[in-house]
PATOR-425627 format. One line per field, with one value per residue: residue number from 1; x, y, z of N, C-alpha, C in turn; residue in three letters. Coordinates in pm, whole numbers, plus 50000, padded with zeros to 5 digits. Example, Ala and Ser with C-alpha at 12.3 -4.5 7.8 and 13.67 -1.06 7.14 Angstrom:
k: c(1;2);
npx: c(51319;51285);
npy: c(49431;49775);
npz: c(50780;50708);
capx: c(51230;51367);
capy: c(49550;49894);
capz: c(50780;50714);
cpx: c(51320;51290);
cpy: c(49670;50003);
cpz: c(50780;50787);
r: c(ALA;SER);
//
This chain:
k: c(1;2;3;4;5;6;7;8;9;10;11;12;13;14;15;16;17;18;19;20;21;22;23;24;25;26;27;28;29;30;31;32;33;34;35;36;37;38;39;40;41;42;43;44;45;46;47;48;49;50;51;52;53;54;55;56;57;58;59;60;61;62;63;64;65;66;67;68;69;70;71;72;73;74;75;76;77;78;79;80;81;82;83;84;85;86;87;88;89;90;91;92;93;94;95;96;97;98;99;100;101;102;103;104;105;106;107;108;109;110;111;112;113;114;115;116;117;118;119;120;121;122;123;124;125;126;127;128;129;130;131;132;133;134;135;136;137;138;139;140;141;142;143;144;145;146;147;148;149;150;151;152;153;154;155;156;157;158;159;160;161;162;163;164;165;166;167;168;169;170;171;172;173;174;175;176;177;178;179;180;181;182;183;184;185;186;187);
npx: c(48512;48714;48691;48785;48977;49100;49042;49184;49463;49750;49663;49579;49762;49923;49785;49785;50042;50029;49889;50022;50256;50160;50060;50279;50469;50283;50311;50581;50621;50433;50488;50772;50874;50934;51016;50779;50932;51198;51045;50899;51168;51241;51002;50995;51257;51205;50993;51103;51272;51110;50979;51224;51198;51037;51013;51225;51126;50899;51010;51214;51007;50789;51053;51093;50818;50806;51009;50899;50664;50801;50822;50633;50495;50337;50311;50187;49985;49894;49640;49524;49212;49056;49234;49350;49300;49545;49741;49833;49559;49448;49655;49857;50061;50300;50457;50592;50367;50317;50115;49952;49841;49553;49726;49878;50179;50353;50581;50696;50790;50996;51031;51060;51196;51088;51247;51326;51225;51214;51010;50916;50529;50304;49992;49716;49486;49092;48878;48781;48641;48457;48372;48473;48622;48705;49016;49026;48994;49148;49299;49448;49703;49853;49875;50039;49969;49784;49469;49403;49258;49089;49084;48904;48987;48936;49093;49214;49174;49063;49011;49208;49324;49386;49548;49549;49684;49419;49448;49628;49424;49306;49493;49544;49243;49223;49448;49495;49180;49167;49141;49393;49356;49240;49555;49596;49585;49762;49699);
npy: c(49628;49646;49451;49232;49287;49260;49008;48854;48900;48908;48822;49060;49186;49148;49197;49487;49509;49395;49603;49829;49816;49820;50072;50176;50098;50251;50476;50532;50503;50696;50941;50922;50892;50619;50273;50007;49768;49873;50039;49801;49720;49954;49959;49699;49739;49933;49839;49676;49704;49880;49689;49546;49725;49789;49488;49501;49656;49524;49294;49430;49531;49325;49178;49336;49339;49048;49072;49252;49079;48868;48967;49037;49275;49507;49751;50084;50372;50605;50846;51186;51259;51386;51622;51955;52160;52158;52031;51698;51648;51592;51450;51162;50982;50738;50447;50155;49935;49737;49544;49451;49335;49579;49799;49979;49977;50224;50346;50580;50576;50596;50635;50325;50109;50131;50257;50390;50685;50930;50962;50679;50553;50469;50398;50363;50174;50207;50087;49948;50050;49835;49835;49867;50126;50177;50307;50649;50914;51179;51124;50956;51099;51076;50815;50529;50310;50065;49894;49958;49971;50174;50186;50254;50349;50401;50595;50729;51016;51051;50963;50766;50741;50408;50288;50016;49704;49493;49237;49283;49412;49273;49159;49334;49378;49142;49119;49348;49388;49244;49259;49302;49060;49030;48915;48597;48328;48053;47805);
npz: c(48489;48653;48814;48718;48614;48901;48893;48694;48730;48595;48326;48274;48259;48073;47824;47865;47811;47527;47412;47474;47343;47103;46991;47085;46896;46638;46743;46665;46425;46306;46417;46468;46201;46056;45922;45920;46063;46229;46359;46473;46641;46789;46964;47108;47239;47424;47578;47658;47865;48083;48132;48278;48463;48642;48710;48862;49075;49200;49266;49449;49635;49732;49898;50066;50189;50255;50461;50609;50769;50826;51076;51177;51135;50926;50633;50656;50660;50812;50953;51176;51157;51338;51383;51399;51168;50834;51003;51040;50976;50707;50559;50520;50677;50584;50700;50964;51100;51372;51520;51816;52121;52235;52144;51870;51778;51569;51364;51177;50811;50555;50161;49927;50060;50311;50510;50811;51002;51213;51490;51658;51766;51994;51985;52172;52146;52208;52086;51763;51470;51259;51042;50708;50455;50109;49955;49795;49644;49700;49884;49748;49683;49867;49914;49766;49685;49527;49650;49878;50177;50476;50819;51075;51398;51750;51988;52327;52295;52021;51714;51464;51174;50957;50725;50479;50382;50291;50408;50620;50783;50892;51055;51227;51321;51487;51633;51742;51882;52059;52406;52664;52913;53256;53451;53474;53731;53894;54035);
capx: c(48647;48755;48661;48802;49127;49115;49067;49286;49594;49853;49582;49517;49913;49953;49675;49772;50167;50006;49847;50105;50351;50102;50056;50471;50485;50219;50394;50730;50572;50374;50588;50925;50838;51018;50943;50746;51047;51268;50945;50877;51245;51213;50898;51049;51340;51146;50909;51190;51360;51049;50980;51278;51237;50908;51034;51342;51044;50811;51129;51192;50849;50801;51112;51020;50698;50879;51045;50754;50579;50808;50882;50449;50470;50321;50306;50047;49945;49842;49615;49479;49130;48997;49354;49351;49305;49689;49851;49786;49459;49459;49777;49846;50194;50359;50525;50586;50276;50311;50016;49995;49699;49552;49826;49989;50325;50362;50702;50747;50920;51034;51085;50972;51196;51034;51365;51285;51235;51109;51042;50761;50463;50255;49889;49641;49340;48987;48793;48827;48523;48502;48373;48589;48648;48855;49132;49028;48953;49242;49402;49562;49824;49933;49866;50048;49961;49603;49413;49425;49144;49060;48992;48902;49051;48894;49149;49133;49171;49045;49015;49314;49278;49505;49517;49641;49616;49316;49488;49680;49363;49270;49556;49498;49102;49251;49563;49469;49061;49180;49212;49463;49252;49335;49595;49525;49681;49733;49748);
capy: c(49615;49667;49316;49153;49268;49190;48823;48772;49015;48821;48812;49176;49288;49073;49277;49635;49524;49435;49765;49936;49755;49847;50196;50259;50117;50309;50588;50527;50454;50776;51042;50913;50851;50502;50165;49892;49672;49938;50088;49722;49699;50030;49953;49590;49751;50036;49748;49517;49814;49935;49540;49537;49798;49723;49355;49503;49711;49425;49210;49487;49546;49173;49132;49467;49283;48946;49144;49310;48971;48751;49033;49045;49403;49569;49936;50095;50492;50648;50995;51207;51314;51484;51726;52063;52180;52228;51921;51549;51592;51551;51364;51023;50923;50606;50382;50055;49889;49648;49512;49352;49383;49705;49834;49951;50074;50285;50363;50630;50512;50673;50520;50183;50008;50130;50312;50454;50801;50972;50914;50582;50639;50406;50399;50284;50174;50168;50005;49926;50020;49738;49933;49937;50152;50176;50468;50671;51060;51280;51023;50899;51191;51046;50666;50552;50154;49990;49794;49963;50018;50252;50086;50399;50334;50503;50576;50773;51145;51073;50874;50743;50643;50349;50218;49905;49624;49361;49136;49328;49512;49201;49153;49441;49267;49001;49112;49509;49419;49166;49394;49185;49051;49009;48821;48467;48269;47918;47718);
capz: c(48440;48742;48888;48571;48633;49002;48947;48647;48703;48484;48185;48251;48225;47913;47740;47872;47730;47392;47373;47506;47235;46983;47028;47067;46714;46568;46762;46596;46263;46269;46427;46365;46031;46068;45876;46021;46107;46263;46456;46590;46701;46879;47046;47145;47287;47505;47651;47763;47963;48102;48203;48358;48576;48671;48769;49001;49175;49228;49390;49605;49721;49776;49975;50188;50230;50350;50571;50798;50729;50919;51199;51211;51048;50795;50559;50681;50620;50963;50966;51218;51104;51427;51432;51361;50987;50848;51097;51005;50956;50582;50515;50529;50713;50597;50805;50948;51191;51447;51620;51945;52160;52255;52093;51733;51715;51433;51315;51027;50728;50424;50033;49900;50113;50408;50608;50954;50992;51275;51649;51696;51840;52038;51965;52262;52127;52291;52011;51662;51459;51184;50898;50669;50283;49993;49959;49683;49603;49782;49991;49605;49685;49960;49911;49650;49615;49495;49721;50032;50257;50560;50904;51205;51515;51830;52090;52413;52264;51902;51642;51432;51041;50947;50581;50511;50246;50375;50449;50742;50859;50972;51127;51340;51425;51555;51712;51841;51970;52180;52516;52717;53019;53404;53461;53560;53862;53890;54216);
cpx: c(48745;48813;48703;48920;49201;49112;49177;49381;49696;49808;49594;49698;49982;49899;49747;49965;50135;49966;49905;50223;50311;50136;50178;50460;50410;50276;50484;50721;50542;50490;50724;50955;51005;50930;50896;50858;51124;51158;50924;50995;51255;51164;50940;51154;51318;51070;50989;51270;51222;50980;51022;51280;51101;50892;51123;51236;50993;50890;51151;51111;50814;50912;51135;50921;50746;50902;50965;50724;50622;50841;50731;50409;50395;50305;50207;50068;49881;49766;49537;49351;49060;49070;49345;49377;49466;49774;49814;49638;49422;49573;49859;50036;50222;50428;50526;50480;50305;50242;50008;49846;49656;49628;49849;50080;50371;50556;50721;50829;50914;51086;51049;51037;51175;51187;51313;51340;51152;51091;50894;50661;50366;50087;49794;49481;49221;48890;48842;48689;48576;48422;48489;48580;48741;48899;49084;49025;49133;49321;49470;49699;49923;49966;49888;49986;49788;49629;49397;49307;49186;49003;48992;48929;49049;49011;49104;49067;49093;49012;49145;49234;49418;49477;49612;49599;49494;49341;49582;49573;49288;49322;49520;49385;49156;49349;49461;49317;49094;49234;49332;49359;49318;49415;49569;49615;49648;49809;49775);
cpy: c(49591;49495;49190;49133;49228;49029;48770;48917;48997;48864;48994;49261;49227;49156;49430;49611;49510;49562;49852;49919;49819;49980;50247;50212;50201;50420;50629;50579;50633;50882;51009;50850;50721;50406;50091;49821;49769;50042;49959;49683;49788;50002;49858;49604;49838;49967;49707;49652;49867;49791;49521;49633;49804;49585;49413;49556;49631;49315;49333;49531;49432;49133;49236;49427;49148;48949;49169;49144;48882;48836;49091;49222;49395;49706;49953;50259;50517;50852;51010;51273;51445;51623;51852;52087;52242;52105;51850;51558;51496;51466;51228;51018;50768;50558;50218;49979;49765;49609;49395;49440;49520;49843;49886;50069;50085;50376;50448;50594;50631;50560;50383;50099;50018;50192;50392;50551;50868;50942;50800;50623;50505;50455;50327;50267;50124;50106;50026;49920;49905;49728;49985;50067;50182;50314;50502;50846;51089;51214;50953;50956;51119;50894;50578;50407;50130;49931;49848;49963;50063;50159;50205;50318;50416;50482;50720;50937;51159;50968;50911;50691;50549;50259;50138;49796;49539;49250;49147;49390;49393;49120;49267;49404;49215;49044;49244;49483;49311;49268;49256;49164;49045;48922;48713;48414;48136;47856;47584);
cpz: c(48556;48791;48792;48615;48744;48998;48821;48574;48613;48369;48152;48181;48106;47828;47708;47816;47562;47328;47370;47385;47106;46956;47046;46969;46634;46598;46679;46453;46231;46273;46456;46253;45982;45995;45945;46123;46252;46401;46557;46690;46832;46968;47149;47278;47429;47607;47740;47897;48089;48176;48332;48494;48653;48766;48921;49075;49250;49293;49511;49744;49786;49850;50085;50253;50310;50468;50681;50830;50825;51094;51297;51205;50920;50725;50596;50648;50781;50910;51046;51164;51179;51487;51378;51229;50978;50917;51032;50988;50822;50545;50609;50562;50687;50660;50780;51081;51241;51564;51777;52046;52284;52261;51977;51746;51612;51459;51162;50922;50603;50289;50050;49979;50295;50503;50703;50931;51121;51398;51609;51784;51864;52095;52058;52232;52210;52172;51849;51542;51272;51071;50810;50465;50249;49999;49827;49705;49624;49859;49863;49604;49721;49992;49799;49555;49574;49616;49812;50077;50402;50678;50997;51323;51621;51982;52238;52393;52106;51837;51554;51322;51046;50849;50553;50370;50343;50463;50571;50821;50937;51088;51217;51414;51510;51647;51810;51926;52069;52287;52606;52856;53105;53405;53567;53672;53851;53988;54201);
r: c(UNK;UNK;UNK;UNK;UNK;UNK;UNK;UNK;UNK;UNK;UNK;UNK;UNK;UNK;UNK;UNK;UNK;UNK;UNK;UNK;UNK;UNK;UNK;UNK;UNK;UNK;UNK;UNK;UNK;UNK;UNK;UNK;UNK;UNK;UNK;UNK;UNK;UNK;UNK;UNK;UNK;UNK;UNK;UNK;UNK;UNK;UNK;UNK;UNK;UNK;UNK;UNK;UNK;UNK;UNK;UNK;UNK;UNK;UNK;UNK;UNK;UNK;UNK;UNK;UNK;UNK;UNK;UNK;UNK;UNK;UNK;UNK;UNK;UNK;UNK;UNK;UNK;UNK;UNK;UNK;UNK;UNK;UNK;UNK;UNK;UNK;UNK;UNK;UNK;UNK;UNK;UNK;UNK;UNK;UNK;UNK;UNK;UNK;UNK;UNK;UNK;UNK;UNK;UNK;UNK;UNK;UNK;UNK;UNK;UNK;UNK;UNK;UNK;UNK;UNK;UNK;UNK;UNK;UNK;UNK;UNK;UNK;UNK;UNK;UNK;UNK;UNK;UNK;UNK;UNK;UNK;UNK;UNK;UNK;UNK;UNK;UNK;UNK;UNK;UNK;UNK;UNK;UNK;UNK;UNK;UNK;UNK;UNK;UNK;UNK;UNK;UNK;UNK;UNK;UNK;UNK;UNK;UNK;UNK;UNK;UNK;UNK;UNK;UNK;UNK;UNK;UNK;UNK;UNK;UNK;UNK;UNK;UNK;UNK;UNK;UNK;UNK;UNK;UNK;UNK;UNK;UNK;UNK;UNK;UNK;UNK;UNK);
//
């Protein structure tokens, strides 16, 4: 089901509004002992509000996303795993990530449109293992979007988790394992 709804997302939120349409009329119908008509107006009216606010999210998220996007950011989730039980070990800090090589500067953020919070903190990585998995169990608390996945990040004191959509964790490959090399000279 899963893999259904991943390839046709549109189809899938057409479906889960008919159902959901359905099911507030039968609602209406049943326990507010309302007529058909006057139940489908209800229902009609509860959808479109519930649309709309759904849509303003999905513009703001998408132009939050723009944002990092052209500044070569992105949301990322940062946790310490190897930190003392009680600190970061368990809990996932959001922020804003900016990779650059042997590098990510992480920037705390707060709320969907990502607002700085917090002092930055500059991450020196020594390797990048390139195993990656999906966010699920206990990290749902703290992670609130689909899709993400887990990439470990071994730096000099620890390892670093840093969850990200796919399509940024590869940004990180590419940008963070490049070590910068000697600099060259030219005669």
């Amino acid at each position: 089901m899963k893999q259904w709804i991943r390839r046709h997302p549109y189809l899938a939120l057409v479906w889960g509004y008919v159902i959901f349409f359905v099911l507030l009329t039968a609602g209406w119908m049943v326990i507010g002992r309302r007529d058909l008509l006057d139940s489908l107006i209800t229902a009609l009216m509860y959808t479109v509000v519930y649309v709309l606010l759904a849509v303003f999210q999905l513009r703001r998220i998408g132009k939050t996303n723009q944002r990092l996007g052209e500044a070569g950011q992105f949301r990322a989730f940062l946790r310490y795993p190897d930190s003392r039980p009680g600190s970061l070990s368990g809990i996932w800090n959001q922020g804003i990530a900016t990779p650059s090589p042997g590098v990510i500067h992480f920037q705390p953020a707060v709320y969907d449109n990502l607002e700085p919070s917090g002092r930055a903190t500059e991450i020196e990585v020594l390797e990048v293992v390139h195993e990656r998995r999906n966010v699920g169990g206990k990290d749902r608390k703290y992670i609130t979007g689909y899709g993400y996945e887990v990439l470990t990040l071994l730096t000099e004191g620890s390892r670093v988790e840093l969850a990200a959509r796919p399509e940024s964790l590869d940004q990180v490959i590419e940008n963070v394992d490049m070590k910068p090399g000697p600099p060259t000279t030219t005669t």
